[in-house]
LUMKE-875248 format. One record per residue: z, x, y of N, C-alpha, C in turn; residue in three letters. Coordinates in pm, whole numbers, plus 32768, in hexadecimal, padded with zeros to 4 digits. Layout:
<pts>
ZXYZXYZXYAla;...
</pts>
This chain:
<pts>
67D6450ECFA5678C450BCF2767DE4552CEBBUnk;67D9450ACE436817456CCDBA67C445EACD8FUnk;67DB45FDCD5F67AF469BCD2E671D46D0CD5AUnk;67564705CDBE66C8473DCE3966B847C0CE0AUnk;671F47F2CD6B66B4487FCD5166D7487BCCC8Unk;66964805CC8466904809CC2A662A482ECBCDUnk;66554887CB5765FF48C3CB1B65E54947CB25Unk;661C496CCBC5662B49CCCBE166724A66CBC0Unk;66534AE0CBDF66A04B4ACBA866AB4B9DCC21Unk;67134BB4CC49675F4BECCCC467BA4C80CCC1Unk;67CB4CBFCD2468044D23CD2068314D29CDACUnk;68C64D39CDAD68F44D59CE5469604DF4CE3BUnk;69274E2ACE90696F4EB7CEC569ED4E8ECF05Unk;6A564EEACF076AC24EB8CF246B084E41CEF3Unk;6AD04E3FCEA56B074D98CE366B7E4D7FCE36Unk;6BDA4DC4CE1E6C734DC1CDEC6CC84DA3CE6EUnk;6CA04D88CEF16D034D60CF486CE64D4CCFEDUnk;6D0C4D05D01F6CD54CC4D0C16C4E4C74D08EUnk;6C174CA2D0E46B6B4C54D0CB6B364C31D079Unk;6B3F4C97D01C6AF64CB5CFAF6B274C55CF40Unk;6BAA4C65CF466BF44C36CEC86BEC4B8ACEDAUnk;6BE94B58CF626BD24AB7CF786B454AB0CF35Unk;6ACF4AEECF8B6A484B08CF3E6A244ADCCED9Unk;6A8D4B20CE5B6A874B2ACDFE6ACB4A8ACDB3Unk;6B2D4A6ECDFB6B6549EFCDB66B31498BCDD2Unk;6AC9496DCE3C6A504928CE9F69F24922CE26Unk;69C84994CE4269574974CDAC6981492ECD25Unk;69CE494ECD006A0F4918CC8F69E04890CC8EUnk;6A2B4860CCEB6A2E47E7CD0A699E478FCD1FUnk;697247DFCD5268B147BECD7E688A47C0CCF1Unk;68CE47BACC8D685D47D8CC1168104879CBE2Unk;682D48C7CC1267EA493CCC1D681F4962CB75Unk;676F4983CB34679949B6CA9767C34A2CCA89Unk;67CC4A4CCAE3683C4AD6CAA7683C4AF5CB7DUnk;68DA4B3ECB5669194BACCBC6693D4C3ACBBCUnk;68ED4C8FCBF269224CF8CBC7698F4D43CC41Unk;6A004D59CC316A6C4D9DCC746A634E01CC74Unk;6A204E90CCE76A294EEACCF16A944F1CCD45Unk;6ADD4F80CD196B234FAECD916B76503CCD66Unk;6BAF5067CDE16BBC511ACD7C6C8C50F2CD7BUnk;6CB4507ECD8C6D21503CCD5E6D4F5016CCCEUnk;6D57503BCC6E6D2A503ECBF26D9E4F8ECBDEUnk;6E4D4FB2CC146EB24F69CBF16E7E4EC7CC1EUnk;6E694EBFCCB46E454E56CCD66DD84E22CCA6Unk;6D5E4E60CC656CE74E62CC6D6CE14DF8CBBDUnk;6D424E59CB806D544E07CAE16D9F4D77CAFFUnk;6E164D9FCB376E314D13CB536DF54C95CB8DUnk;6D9F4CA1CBD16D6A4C2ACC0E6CEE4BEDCB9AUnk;6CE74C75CB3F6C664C77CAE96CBD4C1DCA72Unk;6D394C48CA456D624BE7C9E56D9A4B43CA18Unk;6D974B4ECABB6DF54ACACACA6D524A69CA9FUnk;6D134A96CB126C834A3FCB076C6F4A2ECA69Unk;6C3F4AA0CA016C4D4A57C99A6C834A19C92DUnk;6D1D49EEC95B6D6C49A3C92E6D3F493DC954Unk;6CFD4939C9EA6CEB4885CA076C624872C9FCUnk;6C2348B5C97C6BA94881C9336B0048E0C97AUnk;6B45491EC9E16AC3496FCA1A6A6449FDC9F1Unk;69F249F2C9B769D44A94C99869EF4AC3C9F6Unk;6A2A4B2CCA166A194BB0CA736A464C2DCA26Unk;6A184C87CA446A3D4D01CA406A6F4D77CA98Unk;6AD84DC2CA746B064E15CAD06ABA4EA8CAC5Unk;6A974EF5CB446A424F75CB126A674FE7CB77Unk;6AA05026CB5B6AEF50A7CB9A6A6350F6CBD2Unk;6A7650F0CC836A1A5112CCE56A0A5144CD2EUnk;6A2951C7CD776A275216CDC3698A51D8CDFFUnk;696651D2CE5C68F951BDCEC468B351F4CEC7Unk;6919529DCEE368CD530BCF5D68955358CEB0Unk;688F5351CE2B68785399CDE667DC5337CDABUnk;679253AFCD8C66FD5367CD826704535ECCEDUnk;67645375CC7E6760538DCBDF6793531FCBB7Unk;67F852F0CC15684E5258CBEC6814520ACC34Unk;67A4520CCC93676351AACCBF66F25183CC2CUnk;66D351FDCC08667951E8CBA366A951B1CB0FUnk;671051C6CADA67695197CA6167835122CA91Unk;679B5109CB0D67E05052CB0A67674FE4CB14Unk;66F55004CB69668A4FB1CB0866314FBBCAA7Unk;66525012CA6A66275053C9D666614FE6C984Unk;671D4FDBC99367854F7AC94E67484F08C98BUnk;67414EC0C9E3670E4E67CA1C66C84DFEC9D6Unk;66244E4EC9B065B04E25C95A65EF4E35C8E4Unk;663F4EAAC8AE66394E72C85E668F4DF9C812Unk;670C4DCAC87867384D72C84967114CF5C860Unk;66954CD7C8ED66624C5BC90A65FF4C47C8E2Unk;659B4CE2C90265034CDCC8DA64AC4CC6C984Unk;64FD4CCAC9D664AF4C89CA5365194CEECA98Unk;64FC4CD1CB4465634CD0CBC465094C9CCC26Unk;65484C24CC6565014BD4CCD665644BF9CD86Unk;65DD4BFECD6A66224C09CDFF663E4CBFCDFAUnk;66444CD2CE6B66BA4D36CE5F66E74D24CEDDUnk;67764D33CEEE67CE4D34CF6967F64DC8CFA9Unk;67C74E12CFE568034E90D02B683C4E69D063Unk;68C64E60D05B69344E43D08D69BA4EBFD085Unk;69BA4F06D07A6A0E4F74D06B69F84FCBD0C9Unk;6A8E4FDFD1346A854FFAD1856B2F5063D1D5Unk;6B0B50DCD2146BA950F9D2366B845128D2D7Unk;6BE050FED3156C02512BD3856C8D5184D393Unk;6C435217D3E66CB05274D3F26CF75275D4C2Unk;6D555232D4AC6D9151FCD5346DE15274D554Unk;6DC852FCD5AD6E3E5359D5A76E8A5319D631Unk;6F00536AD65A6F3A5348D6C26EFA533ED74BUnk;6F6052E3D7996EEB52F7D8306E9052D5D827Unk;6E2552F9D87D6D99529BD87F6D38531CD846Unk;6CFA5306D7D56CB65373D7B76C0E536ED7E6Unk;6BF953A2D8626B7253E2D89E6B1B5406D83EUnk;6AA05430D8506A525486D82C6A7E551ED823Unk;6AB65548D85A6AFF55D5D8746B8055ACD80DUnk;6B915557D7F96C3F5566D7BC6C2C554ED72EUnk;6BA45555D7056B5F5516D6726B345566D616Unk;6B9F5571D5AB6B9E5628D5776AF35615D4F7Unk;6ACB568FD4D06A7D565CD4B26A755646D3F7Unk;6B0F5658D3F36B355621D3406B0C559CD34BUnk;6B7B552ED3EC6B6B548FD3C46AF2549CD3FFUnk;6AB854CDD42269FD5474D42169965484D3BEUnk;69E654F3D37469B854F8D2E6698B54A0D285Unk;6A42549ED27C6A96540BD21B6A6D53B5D23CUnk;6A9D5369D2D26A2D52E7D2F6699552DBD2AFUnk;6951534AD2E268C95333D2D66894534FD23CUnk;68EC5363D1F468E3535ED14E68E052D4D10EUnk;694A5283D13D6968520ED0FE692251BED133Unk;691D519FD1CC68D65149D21C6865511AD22CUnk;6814519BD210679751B4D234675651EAD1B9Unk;677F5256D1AF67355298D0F967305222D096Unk;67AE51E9D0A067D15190D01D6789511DD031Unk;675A50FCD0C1670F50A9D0D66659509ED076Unk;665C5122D08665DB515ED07165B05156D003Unk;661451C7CFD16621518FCF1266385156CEB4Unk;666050EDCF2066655041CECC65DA501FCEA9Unk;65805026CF2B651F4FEFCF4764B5503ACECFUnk;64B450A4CEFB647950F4CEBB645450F4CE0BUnk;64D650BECDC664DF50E6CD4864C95047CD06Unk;64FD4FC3CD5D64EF4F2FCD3A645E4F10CD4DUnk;640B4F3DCDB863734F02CDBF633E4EF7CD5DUnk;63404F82CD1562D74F71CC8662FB4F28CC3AUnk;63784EFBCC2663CB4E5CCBCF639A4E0DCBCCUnk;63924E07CC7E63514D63CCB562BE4D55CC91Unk;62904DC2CCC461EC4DC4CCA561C24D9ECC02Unk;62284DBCCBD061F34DBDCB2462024CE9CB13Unk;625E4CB2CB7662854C62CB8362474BD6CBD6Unk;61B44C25CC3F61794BE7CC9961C14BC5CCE8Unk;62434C0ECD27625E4BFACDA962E34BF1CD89Unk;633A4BB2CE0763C74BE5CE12641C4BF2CEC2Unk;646B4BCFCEB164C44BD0CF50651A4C4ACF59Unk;65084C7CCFBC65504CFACFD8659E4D00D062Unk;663C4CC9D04A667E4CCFD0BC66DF4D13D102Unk;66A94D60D17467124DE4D1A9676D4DB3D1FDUnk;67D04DEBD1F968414DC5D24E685E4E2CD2A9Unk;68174DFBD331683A4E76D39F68C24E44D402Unk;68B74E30D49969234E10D4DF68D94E16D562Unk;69314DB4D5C668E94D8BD63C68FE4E17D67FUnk;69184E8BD657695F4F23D69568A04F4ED6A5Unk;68644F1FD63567C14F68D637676F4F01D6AEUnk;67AB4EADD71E67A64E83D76F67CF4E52D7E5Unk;68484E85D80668814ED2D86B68CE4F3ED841Unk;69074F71D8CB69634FEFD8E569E04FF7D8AAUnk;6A1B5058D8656AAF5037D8596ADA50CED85CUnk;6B79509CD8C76BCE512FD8D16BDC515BD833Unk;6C035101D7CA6C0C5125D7746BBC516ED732Unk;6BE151C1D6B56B8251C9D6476AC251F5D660Unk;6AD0525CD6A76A695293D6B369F252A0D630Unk;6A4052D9D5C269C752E8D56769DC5261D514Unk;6A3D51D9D5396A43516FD50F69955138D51DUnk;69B15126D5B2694C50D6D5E368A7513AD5B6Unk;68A9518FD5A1682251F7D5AC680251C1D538Unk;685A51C1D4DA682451A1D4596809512FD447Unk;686E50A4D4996827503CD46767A6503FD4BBUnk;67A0509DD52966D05067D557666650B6D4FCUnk;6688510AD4C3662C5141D434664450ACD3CAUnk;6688508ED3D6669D5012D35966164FB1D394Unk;66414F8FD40F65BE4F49D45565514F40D460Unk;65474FDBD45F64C24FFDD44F646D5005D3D2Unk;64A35037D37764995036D2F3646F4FA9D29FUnk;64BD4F39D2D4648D4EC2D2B264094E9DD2F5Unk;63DA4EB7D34963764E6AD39463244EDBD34BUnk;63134F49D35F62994FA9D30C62A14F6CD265Unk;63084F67D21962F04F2CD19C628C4EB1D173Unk;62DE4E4DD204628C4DB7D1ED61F54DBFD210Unk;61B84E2BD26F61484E24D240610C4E5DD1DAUnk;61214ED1D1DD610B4F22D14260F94EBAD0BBUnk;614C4E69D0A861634E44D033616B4D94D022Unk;61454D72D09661104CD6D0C060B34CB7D051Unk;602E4CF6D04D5FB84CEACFFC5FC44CCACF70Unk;60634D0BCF4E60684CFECEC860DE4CA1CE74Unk;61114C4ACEF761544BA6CF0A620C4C0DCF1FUnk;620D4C68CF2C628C4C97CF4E62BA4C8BCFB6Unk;631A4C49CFFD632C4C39D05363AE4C87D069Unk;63BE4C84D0FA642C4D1FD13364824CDED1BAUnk;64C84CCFD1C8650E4C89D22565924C95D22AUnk;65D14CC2D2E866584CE3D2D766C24C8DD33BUnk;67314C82D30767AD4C3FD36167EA4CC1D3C7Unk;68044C54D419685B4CBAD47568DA4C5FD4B2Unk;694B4C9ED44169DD4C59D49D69E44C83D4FDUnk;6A464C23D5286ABA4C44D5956B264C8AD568Unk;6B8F4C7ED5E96C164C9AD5AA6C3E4C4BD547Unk;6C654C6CD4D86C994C30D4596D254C38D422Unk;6D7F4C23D4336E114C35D3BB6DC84C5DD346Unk;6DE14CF9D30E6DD04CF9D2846E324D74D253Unk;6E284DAED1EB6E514E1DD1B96E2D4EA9D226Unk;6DA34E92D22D6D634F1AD2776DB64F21D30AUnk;6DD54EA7D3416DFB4EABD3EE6E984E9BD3D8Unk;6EE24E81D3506F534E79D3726F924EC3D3D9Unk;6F784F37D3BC6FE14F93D41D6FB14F90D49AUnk;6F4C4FC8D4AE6F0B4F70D5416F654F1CD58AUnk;6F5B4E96D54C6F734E19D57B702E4E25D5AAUnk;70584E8BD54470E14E8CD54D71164EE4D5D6Unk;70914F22D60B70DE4F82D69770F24F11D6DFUnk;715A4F42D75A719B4EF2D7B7712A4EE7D821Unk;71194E28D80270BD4DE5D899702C4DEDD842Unk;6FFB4E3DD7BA6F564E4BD79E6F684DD4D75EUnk;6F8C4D72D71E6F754CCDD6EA6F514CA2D767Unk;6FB84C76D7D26FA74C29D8376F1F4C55D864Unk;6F0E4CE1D8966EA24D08D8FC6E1D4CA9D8B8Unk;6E254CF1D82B6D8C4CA5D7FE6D864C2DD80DUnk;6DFA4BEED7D06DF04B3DD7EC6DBD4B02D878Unk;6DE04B5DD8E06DBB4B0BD9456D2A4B4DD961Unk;6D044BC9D9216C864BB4D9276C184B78D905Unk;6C4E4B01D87B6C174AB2D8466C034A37D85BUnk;6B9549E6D8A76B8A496AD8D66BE148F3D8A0Unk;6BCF491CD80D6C20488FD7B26CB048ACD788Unk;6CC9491CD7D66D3F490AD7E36DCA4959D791Unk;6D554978D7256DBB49A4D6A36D7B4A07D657Unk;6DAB4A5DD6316D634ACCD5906CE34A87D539Unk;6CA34AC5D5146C704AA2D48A6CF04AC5D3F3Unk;6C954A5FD3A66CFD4AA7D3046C964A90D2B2Unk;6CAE4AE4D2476C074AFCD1EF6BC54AB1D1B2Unk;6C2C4A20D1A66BCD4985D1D86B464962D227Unk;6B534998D28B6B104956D3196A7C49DAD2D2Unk;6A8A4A58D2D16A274AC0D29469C64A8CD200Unk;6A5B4A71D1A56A014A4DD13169B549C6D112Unk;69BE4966D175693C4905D1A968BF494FD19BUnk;68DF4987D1F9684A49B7D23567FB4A09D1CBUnk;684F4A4CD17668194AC5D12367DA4A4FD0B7Unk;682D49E1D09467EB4983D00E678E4965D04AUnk;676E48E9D0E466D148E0D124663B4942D102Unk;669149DBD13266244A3DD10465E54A46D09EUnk;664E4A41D03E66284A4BCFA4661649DBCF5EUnk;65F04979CF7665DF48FFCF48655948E6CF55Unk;64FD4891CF226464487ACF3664844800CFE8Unk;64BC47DFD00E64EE47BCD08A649C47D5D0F8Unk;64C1486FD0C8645548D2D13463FF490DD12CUnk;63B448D8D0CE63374928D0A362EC4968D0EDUnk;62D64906D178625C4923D1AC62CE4997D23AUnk;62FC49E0D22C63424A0DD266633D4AD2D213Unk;63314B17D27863324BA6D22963174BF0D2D3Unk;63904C81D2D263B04CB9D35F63C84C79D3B6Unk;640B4C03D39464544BBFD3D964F64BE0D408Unk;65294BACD46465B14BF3D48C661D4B86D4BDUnk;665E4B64D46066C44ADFD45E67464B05D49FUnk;67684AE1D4E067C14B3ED54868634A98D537Unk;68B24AE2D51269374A7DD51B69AD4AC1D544Unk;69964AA0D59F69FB4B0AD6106A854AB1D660Unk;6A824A2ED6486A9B49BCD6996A8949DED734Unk;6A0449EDD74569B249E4D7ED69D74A70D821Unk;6A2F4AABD7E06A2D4B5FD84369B64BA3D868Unk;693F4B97D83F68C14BD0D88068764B6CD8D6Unk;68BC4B16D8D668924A9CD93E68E54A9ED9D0Unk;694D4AFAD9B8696C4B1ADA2D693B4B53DABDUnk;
</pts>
């Protein structure tokens, strides 16, 4: 279908690069009346903001720290007032702290479960938190979190990775009822392994590409293609009848 969010006014976290930044050029494309590019990337974040509107697209770029509740509040303050509305928002902004070796529960200092759980999870929160009353002024609205198949199985890796994306989990399903009644809907993705910016280095230790690949039924990585499908479905009237729902594109790894 052509423009499945049209009319629409959007906002994705992490805007400026991997996920986010396809997200963002996805919508475009869907028709979406405005994009807003958040991200605490200021260089990349302008650039993608001037290429798009060279090739005729509103968007705007909006300097975003997550984990801070003052720039959560100034950027849809700017928001309204440059659209007057906000119908999507994308929590999509996300860091994983990979130290050496396999980091345990014991080996998990408690700065990175901090940091993790600031961006991951807080930022999750205060997305949510500060866009509802937008939507509500708006009669409703799609709200899509981006967790990871980690908030549904085990991984040696990334201890306060995975903790945080199952607060992400949880958080969506308590929202979607909370805020069902009032046509808001709350609903989250959960990749797989992905090629992006965040896993580069990851992907670059010796044998961690291969290992995952063959843990993956289809054979191969995700790339922030195969993710930003799913995130337009969410946010599209598509799925209306859909809220704490959990769209999982993993290529079959929890089907294992």
């Amino acid at each position: 279908m052509a423009h499945r969010l049209a009319g629409k006014v959007t906002l994705v976290t992490g805007g400026a690069s991997g996920i986010g930044e396809v997200t963002c050029r996805l919508f475009v494309r869907e028709g979406a009346r405005g994009v807003v590019i958040a991200d605490v990337n200021e260089t990349l974040g302008k650039a993608l903001e001037a290429e798009l509107k060279q090739a005729g697209h509103d968007v705007l770029f909006q300097g975003l720290d997550v984990t801070q509740e003052a720039q959560w509040i100034a950027t849809i303050q700017a928001v309204i007032e440059r659209y007057g509305r906000l119908d999507v928002l994308v929590n999509n902004a996300g860091i994983s702290v990979v130290s050496s070796g396999m980091p345990f529960v014991e080996a998990t200092t408690e700065e990175s479960w901090e940091r993790v759980f600031g961006v991951n999870a807080k930022g999750v929160f205060l997305g949510m938190k500060h866009t509802i009353p937008a939507m509500r002024e708006s009669r409703g609205g799609s709200i899509v979190n981006i967790a990871s198949v980690y908030a549904m199985v085990g991984s040696p890796l990334g201890t306060a990775y995975s903790a945080s994306k199952g607060a992400v989990r949880a958080v969506t399903r308590t929202a979607a009822v909370q805020y069902a009644p009032q046509g808001i809907r709350v609903n989250a993705v959960f990749p797989g392994f992905v090629e992006s910016p965040m896993t580069r280095e990851l992907h670059a230790r010796p044998g961690m590409r291969e290992t995952r690949i063959a843990q993956t039924p289809l054979g191969r990585l995700g790339v922030p293609e195969d993710i930003a499908w799913g995130i337009l479905f969410l946010a599209s009237d598509e799925s209306r009848y859909m809220t704490g729902s959990e769209l999982v594109i993993d290529g079959g790894l929890t089907a294992r």
